[in-house]
One Martini backbone bead per residue (centre of mass of N, CA, C, O) as a GRO file, in nm:
protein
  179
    1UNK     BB    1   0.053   0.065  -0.014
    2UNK     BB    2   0.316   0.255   0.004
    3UNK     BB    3   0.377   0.227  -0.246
    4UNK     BB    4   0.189   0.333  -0.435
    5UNK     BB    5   0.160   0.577  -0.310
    6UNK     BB    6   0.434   0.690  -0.421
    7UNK     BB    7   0.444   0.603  -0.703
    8UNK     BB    8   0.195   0.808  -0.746
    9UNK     BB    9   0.318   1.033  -0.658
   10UNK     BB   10   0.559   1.073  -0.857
   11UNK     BB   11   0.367   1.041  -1.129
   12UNK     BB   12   0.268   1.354  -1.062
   13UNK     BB   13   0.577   1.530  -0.968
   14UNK     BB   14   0.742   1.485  -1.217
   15UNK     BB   15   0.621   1.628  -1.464
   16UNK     BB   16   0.626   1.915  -1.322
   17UNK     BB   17   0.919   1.942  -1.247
   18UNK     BB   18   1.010   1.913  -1.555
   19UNK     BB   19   0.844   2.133  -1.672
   20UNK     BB   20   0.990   2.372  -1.491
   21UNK     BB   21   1.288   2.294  -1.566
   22UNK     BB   22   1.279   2.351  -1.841
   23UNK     BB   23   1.166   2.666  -1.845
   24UNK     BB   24   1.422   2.758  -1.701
   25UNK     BB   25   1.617   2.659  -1.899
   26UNK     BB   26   1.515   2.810  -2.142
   27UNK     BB   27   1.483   3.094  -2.041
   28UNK     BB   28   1.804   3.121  -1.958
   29UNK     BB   29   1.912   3.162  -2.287
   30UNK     BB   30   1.746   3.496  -2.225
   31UNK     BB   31   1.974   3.528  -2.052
   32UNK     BB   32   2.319   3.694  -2.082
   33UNK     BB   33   2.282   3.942  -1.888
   34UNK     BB   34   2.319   4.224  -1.622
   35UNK     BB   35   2.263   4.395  -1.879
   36UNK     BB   36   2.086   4.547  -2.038
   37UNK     BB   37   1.951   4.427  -2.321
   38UNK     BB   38   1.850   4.214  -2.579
   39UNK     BB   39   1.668   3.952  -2.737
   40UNK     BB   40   1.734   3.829  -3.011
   41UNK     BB   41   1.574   3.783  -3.324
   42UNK     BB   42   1.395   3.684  -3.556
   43UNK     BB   43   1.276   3.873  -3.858
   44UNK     BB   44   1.098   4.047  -4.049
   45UNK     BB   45   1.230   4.201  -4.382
   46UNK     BB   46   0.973   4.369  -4.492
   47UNK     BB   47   0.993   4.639  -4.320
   48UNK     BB   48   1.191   4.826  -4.370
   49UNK     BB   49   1.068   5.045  -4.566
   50UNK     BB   50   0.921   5.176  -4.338
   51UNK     BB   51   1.170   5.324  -4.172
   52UNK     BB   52   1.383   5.453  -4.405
   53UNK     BB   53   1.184   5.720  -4.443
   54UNK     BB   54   1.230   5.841  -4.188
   55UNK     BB   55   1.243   6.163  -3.960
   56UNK     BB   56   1.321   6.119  -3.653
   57UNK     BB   57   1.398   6.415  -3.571
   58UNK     BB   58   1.057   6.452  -3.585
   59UNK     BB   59   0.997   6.262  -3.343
   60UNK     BB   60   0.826   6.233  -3.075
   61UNK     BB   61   0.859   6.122  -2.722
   62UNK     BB   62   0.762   5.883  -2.551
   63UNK     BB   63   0.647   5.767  -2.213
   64UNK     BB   64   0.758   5.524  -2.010
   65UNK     BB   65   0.725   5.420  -1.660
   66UNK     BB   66   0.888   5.249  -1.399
   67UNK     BB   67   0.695   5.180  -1.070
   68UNK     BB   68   0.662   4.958  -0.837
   69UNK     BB   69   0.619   4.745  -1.045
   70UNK     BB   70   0.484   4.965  -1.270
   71UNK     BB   71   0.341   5.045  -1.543
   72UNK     BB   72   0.347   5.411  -1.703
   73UNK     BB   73   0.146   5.308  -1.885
   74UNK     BB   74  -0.034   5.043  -1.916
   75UNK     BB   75  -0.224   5.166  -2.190
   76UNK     BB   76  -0.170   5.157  -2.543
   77UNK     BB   77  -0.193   5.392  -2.793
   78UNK     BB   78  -0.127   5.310  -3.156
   79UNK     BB   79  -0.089   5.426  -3.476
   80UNK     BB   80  -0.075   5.350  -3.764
   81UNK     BB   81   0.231   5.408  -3.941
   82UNK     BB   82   0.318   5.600  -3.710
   83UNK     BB   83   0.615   5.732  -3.569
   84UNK     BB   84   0.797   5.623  -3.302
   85UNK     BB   85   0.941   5.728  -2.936
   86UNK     BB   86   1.048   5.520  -2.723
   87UNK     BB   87   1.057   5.569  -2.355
   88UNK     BB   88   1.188   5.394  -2.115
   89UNK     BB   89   1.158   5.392  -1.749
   90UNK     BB   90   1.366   5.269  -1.477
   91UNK     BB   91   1.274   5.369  -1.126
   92UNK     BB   92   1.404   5.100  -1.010
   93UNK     BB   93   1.627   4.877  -0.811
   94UNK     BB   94   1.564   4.698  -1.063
   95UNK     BB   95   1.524   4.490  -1.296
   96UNK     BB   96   1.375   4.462  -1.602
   97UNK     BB   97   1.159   4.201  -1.822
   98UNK     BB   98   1.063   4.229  -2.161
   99UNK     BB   99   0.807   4.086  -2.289
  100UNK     BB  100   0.728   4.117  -2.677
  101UNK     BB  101   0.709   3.967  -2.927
  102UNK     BB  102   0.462   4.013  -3.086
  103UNK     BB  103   0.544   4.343  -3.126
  104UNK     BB  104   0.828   4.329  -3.211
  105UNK     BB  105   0.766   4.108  -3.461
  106UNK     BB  106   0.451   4.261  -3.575
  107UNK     BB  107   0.352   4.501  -3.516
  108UNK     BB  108   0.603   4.609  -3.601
  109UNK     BB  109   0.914   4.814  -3.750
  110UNK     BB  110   1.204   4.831  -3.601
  111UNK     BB  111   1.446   5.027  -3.618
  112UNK     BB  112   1.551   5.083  -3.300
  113UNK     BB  113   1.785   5.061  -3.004
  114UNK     BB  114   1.846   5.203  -2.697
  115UNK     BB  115   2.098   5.211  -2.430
  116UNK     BB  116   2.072   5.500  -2.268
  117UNK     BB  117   2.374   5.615  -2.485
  118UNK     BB  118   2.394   5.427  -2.692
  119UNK     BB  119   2.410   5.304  -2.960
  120UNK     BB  120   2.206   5.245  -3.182
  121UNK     BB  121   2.045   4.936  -3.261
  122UNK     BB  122   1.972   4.667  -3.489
  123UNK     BB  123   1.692   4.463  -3.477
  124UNK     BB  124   1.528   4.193  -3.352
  125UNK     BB  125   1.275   4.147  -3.071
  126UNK     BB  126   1.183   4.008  -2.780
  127UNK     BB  127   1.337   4.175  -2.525
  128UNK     BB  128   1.404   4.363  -2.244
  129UNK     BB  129   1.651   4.476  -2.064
  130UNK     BB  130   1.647   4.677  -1.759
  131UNK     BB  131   1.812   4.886  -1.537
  132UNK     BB  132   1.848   5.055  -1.269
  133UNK     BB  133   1.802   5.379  -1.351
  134UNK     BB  134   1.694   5.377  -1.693
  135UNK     BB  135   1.726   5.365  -2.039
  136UNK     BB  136   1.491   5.295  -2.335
  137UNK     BB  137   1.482   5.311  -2.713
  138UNK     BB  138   1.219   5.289  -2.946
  139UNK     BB  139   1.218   5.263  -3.277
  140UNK     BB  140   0.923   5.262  -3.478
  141UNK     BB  141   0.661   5.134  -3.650
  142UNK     BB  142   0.312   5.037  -3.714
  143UNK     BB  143   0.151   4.769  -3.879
  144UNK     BB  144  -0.057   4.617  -3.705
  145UNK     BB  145  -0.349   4.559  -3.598
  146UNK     BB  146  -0.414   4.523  -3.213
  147UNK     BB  147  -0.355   4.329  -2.930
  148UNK     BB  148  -0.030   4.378  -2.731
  149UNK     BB  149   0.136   4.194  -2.491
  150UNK     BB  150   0.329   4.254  -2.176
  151UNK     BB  151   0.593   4.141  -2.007
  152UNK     BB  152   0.738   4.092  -1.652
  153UNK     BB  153   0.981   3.876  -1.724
  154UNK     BB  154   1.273   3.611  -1.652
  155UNK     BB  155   1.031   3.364  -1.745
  156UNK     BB  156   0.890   3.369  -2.062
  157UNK     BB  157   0.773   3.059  -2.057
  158UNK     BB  158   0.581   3.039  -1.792
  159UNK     BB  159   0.259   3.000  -1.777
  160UNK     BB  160   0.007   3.191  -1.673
  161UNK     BB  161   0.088   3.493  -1.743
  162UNK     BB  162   0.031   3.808  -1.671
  163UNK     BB  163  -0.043   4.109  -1.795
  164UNK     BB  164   0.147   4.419  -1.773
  165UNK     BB  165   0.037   4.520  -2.051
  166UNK     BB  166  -0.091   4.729  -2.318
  167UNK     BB  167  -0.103   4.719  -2.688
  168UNK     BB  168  -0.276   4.923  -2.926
  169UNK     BB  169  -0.344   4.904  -3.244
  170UNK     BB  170  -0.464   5.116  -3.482
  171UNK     BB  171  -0.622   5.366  -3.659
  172UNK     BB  172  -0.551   5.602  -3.823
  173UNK     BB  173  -0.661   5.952  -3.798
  174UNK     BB  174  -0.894   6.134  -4.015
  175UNK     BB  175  -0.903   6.401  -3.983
  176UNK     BB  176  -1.037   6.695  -3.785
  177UNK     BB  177  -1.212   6.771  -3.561
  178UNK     BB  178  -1.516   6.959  -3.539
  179UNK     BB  179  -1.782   7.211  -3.413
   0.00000   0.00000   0.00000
């Protein structure tokens, strides 16, 4: 009866410890250092095109702030098509892990990475790693409309975590409302 009982807790608990240490062992594949970082992945190379006439020098820079494990804004709403410079600020002590392949593999056209002062990089991430008290600047342009959430999580492989934050991609707007 005692085999049995032990037994069944093993074949109970062994799929998920093996399942739960999988998790980890790969999420930890994309942690590759304590320093700022992105998480380089392949993207889509058709969309070059969207971000290379862009005149960033034009383009004025929105802010999000990380604030006591708290992104502010929560839901981001931006404008297909319309070139942004978002500048993510961690105002905490703390590193935080953005992770958010579906917006920044899909959603945008990427056109670089900027950590800090250092010069900008050029290539596709799914998330970025930001240090205590620094800045990341994202310049993109919305190519696809929808809502893509994006979680603060340093194991973004293990399922069931709820979103940190929404972008939605909307329609732009077109001509001025008037009274």
């Amino acid at each position: 009866m005692v085999f049995r009982l032990v037994h069944s807790m093993r074949s109970a608990v062994f799929p998920a410890a093996a399942s739960a240490l999988a998790a980890v062992a790969l999420s930890g594949c994309s942690l590759l250092t304590d320093t700022s970082s992105a998480y380089l992945e392949d993207c889509l190379s058709d969309r070059l095109d969207v971000v290379e006439n862009v005149d960033w020098s034009g383009v004025p820079t929105s802010r999000m702030r990380i604030v006591d494990d708290n992104f502010r804004p929560m839901v981001m709403y931006l404008e297909k098509d319309r070139p942004y410079s978002l500048t993510i600020e961690n105002a905490d002590r703390v590193s935080h892990d953005i992770w958010a392949p579906a917006l920044l593999k899909q959603g945008v056209a990427l056109e670089s990475v900027q950590i800090g002062d250092k010069a900008p990089a050029k290539g596709c991430v799914n998330g970025l790693r930001i240090q205590p008290r620094s800045t990341v600047t994202l310049r993109f342009v919305p190519v696809w409309e929808g809502r893509y959430e994006f979680r603060d999580s340093a194991l973004p492989l293990i399922p069931g975590q709820l979103a940190d934050g929404v972008v939605h991609i909307v329609p732009p707007r077109i001509g001025v409302a008037t009274k």
